[in-house]
N, C-alpha and C positions, 0 to 999 in steps of 0.2 A: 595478345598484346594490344595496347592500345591502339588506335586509329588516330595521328596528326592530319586537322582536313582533310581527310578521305582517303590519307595515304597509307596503307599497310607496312610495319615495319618488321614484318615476320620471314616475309620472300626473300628470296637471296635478290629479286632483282630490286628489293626496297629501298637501298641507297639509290637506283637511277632512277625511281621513280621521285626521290624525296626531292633530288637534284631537278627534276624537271619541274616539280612542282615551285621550288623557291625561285625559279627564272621562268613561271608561267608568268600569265598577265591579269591573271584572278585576282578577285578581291580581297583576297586572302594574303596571297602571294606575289604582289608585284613584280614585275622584271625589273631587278637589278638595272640593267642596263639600259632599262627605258630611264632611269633618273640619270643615267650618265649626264645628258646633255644639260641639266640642270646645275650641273655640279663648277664652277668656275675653274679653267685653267687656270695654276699655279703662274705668278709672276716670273718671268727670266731676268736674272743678274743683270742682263743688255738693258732690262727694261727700266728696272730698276736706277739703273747706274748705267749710262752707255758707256761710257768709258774703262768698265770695268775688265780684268786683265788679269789671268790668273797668274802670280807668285811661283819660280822654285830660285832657291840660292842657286847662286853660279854655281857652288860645288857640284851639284845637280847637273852637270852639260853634257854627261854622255848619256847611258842609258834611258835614264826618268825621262831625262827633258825629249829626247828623239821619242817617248811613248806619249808623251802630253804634247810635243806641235802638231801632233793630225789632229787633235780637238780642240786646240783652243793656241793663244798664243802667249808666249810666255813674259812675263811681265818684269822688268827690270829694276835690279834694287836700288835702295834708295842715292847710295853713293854714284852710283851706275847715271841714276837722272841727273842728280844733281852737277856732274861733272858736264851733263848735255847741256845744263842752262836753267832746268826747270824750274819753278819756284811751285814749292810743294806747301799745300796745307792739311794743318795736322790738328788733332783735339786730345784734349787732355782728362784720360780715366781715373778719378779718386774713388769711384763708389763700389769699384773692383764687382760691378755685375756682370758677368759674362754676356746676361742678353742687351745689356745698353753696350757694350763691345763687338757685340756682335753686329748690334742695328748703327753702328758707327762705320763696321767695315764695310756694310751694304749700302750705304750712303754715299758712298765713295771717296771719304779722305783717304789723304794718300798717305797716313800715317798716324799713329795713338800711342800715346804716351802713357803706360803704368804706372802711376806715379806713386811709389814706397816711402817718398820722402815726406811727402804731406797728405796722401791719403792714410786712410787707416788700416791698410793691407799689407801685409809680408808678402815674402815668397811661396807659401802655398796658396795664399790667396791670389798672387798675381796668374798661379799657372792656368785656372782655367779660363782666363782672359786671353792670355795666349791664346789657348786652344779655340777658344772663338773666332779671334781675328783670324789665326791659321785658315778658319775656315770659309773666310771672307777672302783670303790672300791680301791681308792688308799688315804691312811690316809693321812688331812694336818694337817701339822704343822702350827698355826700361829706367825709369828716372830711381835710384838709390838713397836712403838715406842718410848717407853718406860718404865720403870719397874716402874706403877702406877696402884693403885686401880682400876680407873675409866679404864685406857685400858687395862686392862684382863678381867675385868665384861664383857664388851663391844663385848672382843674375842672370850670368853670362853663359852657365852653365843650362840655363832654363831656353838660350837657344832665342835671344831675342838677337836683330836685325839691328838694333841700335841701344848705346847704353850714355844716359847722364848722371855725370858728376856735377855732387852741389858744391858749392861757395871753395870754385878754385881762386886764389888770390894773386900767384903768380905761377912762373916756369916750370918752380921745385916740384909744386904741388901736382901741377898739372903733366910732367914729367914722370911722378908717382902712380896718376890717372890709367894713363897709358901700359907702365910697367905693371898694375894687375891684370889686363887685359890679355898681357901675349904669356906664352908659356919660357922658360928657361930653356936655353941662355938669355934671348932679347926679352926678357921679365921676368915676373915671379906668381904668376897666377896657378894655384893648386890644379891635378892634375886627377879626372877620371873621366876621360875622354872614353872608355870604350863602356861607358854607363849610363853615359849623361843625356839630356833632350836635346842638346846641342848637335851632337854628332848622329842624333838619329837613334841613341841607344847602341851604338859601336856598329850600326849596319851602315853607316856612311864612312868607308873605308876613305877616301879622300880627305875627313874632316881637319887634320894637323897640317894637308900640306896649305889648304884653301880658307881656313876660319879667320882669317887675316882681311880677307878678299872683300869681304859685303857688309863686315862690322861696324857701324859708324860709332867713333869715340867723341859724344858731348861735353866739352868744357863748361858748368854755370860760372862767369861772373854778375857778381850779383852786390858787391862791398867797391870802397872809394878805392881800395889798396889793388885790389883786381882792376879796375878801370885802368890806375895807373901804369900796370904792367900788361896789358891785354894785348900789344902789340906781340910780344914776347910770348903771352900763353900761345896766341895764334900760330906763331911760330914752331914749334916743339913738335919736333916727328912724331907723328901718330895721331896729331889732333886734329878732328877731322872737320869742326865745326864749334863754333862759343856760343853759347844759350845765351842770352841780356835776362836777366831776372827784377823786372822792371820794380817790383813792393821792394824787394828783401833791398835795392838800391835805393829807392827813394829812404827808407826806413833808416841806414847807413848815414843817410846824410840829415839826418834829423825832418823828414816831411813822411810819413808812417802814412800818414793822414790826407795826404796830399798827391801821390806821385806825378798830377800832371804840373807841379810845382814847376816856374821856371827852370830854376836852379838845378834842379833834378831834369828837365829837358833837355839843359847845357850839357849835362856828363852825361845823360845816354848819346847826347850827340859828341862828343869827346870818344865814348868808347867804342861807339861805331867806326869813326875814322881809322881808330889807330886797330881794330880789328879786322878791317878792308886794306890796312895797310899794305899789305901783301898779297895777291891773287893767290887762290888758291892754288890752281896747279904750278905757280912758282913758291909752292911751301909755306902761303897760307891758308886759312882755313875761312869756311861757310858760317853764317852767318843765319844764325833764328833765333827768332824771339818771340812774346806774346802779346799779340793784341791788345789795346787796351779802350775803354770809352773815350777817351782824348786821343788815341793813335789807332787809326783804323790798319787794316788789316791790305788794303791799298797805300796808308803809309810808308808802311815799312816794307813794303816789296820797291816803294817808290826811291828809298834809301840804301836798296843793295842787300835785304833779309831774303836769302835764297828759301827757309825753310819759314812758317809762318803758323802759330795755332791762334786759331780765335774763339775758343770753345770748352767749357769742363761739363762733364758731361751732369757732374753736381747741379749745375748752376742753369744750366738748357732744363733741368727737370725741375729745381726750384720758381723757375722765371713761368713756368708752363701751371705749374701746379696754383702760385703764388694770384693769376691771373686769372684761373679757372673757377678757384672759391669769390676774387673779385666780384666776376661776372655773374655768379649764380647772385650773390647776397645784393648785386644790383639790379637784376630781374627780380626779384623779392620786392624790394624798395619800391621797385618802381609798380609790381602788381598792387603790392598795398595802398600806389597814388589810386593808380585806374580802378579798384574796388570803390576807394573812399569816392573818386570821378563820378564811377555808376551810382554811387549811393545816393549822394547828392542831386545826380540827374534822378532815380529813379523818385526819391523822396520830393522831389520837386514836381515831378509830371502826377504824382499821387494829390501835391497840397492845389494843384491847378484845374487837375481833375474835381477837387471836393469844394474846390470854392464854385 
């Protein structure tokens, strides 16, 4: 048989000898191991993100959770903070890429929004975004497109941390919101808990008594007639927090075009009032909204928005891209000054030279 640099592969002892030769230090065969140190350690999550904090549901408190506090500590959901005080911010996913989901939960918002309603993704599309975050431990939100039975079953079933309803107007509806979320009697939410991503696939045997527990139910008002009753949506058992839907309200009231319009400032500030009406843990509900260029993101925490996104992850990658071609085509510009610069100097020091 042949010969591999000088190594016989006929002997029985030819494998340890091949083995010794791929980890000599020959010029042939470098050692492996002598490039180790060249090679960059991997970034840690801490490093990354100090704050970062690995995720399990409450349902989670016996077994799992006592195997994951020797390694790490366990991270608290979002209703969980929110009732501590926290004012959490969050970004909003239309492009349904799992790796911009991903590179979202390693950045360390403390929450992402799927968004079904105005991106261009369903629910196979949302799952592997989940799966991302899952693996950031960063809670989604699913945003539906629409406040119906069949799309919360659908959501809610995929085992997300928090679910929004769009253009709630008043109580009825937002009363309707809630009743797909829970199961029969206290609702009407379709039922195959021992299948679904929700419950783990039926190996989370706790999932009926405790899926109640970590779920955050989103209200959107977002029209004049929701403003008008928002004190009311707030109020309605099970609603755990009102979205302000700052365009789809401006647009309602005729400024599409406008929303930092006075007029449209008055009625978000109208509907904040009457949705702070009530503290939370005396049976009102939290408060989030979206950032805007006229309301920063320190506004609206400054106004009482426990939950806060100032981010689509569309619009951070148009703003970046948008920028990039800028720049290049202005390096261009500007090389073609400094060419015609040199030319001019060099044609000048030629006609100075020849005179």
């Amino acid at each position: 048989m042949a010969a591999t640099a000088g190594v016989s592969c006929s002997s029985s002892s030819s494998l340890s000898t091949l083995r010794k030769s791929f980890t000599s230090n020959s010029p042939i065969f470098p050692s492996f191991y002598s490039l180790l140190p060249q090679i960059p350690k991997p970034l840690s999550l801490k490093t990354v993100n100090p704050n970062f904090k690995p995720f399990l549901p409450r349902r989670f408190s016996s077994a799992a959770v006592s195997a994951t506090a020797d390694s790490a500590e366990v991270r608290q959901s979002l209703k969980t903070r929110l009732k501590n005080g926290e004012t959490l911010y969050g970004i909003f996913l239309l492009g349904f890429s799992p790796t911009l989901a991903e590179i979202a939960g390693l950045a360390g918002y403390d929450f992402a929004v799927v968004d079904m309603e105005h991106g261009h993704g369903g629910i196979s599309d949302a799952l592997p975004c989940l799966h991302a975050l899952a693996a950031t431990q960063t809670p989604a939100i699913l945003r539906i497109p629409e406040s119906s039975a069949t799309w919360a079953k659908k959501a809610l079933d995929l085992g997300p941390q928090g679910i929004m309803f769009p253009m709630i107007d008043g109580p009825k509806s937002a009363r309707k919101a809630v009743s797909y979320c829970r199961f029969p009697p206290n609702g009407i939410r379709g039922s195959a808990h021992t299948v679904v991503r929700a419950s783990s696939y039926g190996i989370d045997e706790g999932y009926l008594s405790n899926y109640e527990d970590d779920l955050l139910i989103m209200c959107q008002v977002e029209c004049v007639d929701g403003v008008k009753k928002i004190d009311e949506i707030a109020a309605v058992e099970g609603v755990d927090c009102i979205q302000m839907g700052p365009l789809d309200l401006s647009a309602s009231l005729g400024y599409l075009w406008d929303p930092g319009n006075k007029k449209v400032k008055e009625m978000m500030n109208t509907a904040e009032k009457g949705a702070l009406k009530k503290k939370p843990l005396d049976g009102g509900a939290y408060l989030s909204g979206f950032a805007m260029p006229h309301d920063s993101p320190e506004n609206l925490k400054s106004r009482g928005y426990h939950m806060v996104s100032g981010a689509v992850d569309i619009v951070l990658f148009r703003n970046a891209a948008v920028e990039d071609v800028k720049k290049f085509k202005m390096s261009l510009a500007k090389g073609f000054e400094d060419d015609d610069n040199q030319k001019d100097h060099k044609d000048g020091e030629e006609k100075y030279w020849s005179e």
